[in-house]
N, C-alpha and C positions, 0 to 999 in steps of 0.2 A: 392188571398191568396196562400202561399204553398202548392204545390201538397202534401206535407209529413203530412199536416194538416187534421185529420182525424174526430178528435172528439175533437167540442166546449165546453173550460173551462168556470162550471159551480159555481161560487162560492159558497163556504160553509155557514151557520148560520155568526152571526158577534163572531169571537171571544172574551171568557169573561177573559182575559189578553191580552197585549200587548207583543210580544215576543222580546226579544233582534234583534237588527240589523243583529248581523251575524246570528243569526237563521232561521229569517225572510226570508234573503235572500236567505238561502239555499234550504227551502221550496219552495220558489216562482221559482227558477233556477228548481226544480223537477217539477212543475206545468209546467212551461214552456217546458221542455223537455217530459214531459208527453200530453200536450194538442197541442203544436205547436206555438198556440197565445196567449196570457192575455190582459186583455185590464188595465187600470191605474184606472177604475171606480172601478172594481171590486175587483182590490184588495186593493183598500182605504178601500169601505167597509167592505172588508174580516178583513184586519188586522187594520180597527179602527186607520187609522194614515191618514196625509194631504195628498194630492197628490203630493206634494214637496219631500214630502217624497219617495214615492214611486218611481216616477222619479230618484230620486238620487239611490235609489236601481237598479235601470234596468238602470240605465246607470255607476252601479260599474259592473254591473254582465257582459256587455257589453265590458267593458276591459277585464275581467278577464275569462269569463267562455261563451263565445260565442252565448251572447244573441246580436240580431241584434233588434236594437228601431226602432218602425215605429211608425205614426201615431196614438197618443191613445193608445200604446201598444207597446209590446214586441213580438218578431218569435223566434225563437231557429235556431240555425244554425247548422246542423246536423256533417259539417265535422271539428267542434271542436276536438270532442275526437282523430280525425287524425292528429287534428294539436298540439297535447298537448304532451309535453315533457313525455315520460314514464319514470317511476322510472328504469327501464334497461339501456335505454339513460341516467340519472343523473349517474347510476354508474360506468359508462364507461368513465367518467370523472375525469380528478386529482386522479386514481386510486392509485399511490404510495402515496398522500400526505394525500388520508384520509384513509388509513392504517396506518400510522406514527401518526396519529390522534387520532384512534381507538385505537391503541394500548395504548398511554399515558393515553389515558382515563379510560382507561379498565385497566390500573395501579393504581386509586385511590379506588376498590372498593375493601372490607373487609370482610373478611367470616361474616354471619349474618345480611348483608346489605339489605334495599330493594329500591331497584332502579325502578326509571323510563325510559326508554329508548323510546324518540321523534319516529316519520317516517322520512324519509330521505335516501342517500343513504352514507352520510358521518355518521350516527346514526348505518347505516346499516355496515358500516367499525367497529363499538365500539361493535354492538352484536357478530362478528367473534370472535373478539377479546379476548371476556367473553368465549364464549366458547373456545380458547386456555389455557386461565388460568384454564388448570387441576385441579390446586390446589385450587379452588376456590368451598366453602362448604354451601350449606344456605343460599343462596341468591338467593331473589323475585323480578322476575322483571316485571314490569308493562308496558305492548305496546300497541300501539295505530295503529301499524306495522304488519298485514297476514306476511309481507315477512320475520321483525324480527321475530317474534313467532317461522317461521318453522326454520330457523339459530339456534334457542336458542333451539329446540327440542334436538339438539346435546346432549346439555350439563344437559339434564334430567336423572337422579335425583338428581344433584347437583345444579341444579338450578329450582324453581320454576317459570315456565311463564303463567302470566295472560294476556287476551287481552282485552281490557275496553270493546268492540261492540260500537254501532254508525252505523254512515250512510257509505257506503261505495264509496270510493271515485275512481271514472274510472280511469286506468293505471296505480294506482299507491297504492294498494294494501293496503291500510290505511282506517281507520274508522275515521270519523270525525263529528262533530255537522249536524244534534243533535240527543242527547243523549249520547254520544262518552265519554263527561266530568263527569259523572254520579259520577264513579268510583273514581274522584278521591278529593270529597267533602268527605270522609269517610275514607281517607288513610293521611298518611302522610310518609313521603319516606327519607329516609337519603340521596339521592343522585337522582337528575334529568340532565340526559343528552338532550340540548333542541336543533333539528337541527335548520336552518332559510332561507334564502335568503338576509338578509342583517345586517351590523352590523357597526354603525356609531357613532362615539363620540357623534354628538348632536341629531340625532336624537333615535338614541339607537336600538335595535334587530327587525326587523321587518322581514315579510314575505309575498309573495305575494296572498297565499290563506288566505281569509278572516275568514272561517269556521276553516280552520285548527290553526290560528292567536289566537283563542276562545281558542279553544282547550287546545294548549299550554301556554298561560294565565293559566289554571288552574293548568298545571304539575307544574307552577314555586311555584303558592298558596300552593301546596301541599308538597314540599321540601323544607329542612333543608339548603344542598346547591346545585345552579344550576351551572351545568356548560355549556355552549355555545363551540360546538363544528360546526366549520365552515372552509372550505376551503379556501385560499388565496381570490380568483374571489368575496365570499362576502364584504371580507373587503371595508369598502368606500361606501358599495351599502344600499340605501334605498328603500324598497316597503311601500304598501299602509296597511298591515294590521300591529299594533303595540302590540307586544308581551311584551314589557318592556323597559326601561330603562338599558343602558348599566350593571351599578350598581345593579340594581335588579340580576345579577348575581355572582356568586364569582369570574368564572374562564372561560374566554378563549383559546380553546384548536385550534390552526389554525399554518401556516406556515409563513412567512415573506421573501419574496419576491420583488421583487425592483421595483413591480409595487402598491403593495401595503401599500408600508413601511410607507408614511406620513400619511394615513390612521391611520396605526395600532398604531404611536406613538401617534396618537393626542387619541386613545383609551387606551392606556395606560397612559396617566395623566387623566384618571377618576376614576384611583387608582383601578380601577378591575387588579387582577392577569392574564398575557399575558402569554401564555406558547407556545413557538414556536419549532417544530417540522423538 
């Protein structure tokens, strides 16, 4: 076994619910990172589902979150978090095009609003943004974002910022399931700005964190209107976790570009409003 393997995961009682998928696994990705190994026995019996099941868990988290399958089980693979894009690296990216983004976005909102505002670093272009509109009075906004929070401290006392809590997710400075979504079965929001990693006519808004995928599921449940603010690079691109339906939103906020132009028309005959930048 791995030298980094220290102390054998012992499983808990049998749980007396079954937890949602994305919860599940986020748990079990902390068990793994925490114990080193898991075996597929134990955590059947832990979380009370088939071993089919399980296996499909540890071999999403293996794409995604650098769990390496062996035999019976699962290892953690320690130089994940060196290999994981940082939210500082995402902002360094298309830097003119998600301030042209940010800023449009951060034009639809109205003194007295209470807004949602995603993690991301193109969400994290629409908080600068809030905070230039001086003129902007009474309005709550809800993050799911350590990095928006402190961006939007700026704009305190003209704006109010809440940050839902959750688990806290490495490099990238965001709380996410579980318990992240708590906050916003109890709210309702006149306006949610939703970031993503991908946005496709047929298959519709998706993102590559599964836990964070949850998440924003529930920002959309909880506003009035969503709007999808994404960079050219998503247009066209599909990931594994599904946030919604193109139309489950009002408004796309993104640029048009000639690599992604047949993309973005075939997303604009599903009659969501395209606003390009």
């Amino acid at each position: 076994m791995d030298s980094r393997v220290h102390n054998e995961y012992v499983p808990e009682p049998i749980k007396a619910t079954t937890l949602p998928a994305d919860v599940r696994r986020s748990v079990i990705l902390d068990t793994v990172k925490k114990h080193g190994f898991v075996r597929v026995s134990d955590l059947t019996r832990e979380y009370r589902v088939s071993e089919v099941t399980i296996r499909t868990d540890l071999e999403v988290l293996a794409r995604e979150a650098g769990v390496k399958r062996v035999h019976g089980g699962a290892m953690f693979t320690a130089d994940y978090a060196d290999n994981e894009r940082s939210y500082e690296q995402s902002v360094a990216s298309h830097v003119a095009q998600k301030r042209r983004i940010g800023a449009v976005a951060a034009s639809l909102i109205a003194d007295g609003d209470t807004i949602i505002l995603d993690v991301g670093s193109t969400t994290g272009a629409v908080a600068e943004a809030i905070v230039a509109r001086t003129e902007l009075v009474d309005v709550t906004i809800l993050t799911n974002s350590l990095s928006h929070a402190l961006t939007l401290e700026a704009g305190i006392p003209r704006l109010t910022v809440i940050v839902t809590g959750g688990t806290l997710r490495p490099r990238q400075h965001s709380l996410v399931e579980p318990y992240a979504s708590t906050l916003f079965h109890g709210i309702h929001a006149d306006l949610a700005f939703i970031g993503c990693t991908g946005v496709h006519a047929a298959t519709g808004i998706t993102n590559v964190n599964l836990p964070e995928s949850e998440l924003k599921r529930a920002m959309v449940a909880a506003s009035e209107r969503v709007v999808i603010v994404a960079d050219s690079s998503k247009i066209g691109h599909t990931d594994s976790g599904i946030i919604g339906h193109v139309t489950d939103a009002s408004m796309l906020i993104t640029e048009d570009d000639s690599q992604s132009r047949t993309a973005l028309q075939a997303i604009k005959k599903t009659g969501i409003e395209v606003v390009t930048v």
